[in-house]
C-alpha positions, 0 to 999 in steps of 0.5 A: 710863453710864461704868463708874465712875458704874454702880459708885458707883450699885451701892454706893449701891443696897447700902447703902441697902439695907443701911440699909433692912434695918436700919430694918425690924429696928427696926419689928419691935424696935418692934412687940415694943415696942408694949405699952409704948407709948401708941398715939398715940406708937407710931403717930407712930414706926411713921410715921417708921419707914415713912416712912424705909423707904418714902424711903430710895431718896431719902435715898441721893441726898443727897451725905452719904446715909451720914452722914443714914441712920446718924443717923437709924438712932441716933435710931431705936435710941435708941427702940428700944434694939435695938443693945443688946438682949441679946434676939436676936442676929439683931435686933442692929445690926452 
């Protein structure tokens, strides 16, 4: 594999592990959550949180990877809210 190609593919690796460690916050923002949510409903986005976590090693092979994992992490915070919490700074997204 020419040099180039295993660079591109060690970037993809970074940041789709990047974006998995940023999806993972959100499950645990989630799981703080949970009280506030009917059981059917936090279980529906605990499986799309899982499934996004579990697939993102795919999703980074989609050519615009970065644009679909950013718009899937905003629809994700826009359950969560965790870019916004004022809770833990740890938990926040950069």
């Amino acid at each position: 594999m020419p040099a180039i190609m295993e660079v591109q593919e060690q970037k993809k690796r970074h940041i789709a592990e990047f974006y998995k460690e940023e999806f993972l916050r959100h499950k645990c923002r989630l799981e703080l959550q949970r009280p506030f949510f009917v059981e059917k409903t936090y279980e529906e986005i605990e499986g799309v949180l899982n499934r996004i976590i579990e697939e993102m090693e795919r999703i980074c092979e989609v050519d615009n990877f970065e644009q679909v994992a950013s718009h899937l992490l905003h629809r994700i915070d826009v359950v969560t809210n965790l870019s916004l919490s004022k809770v833990n700074p740890i938990y926040r997204i950069h």
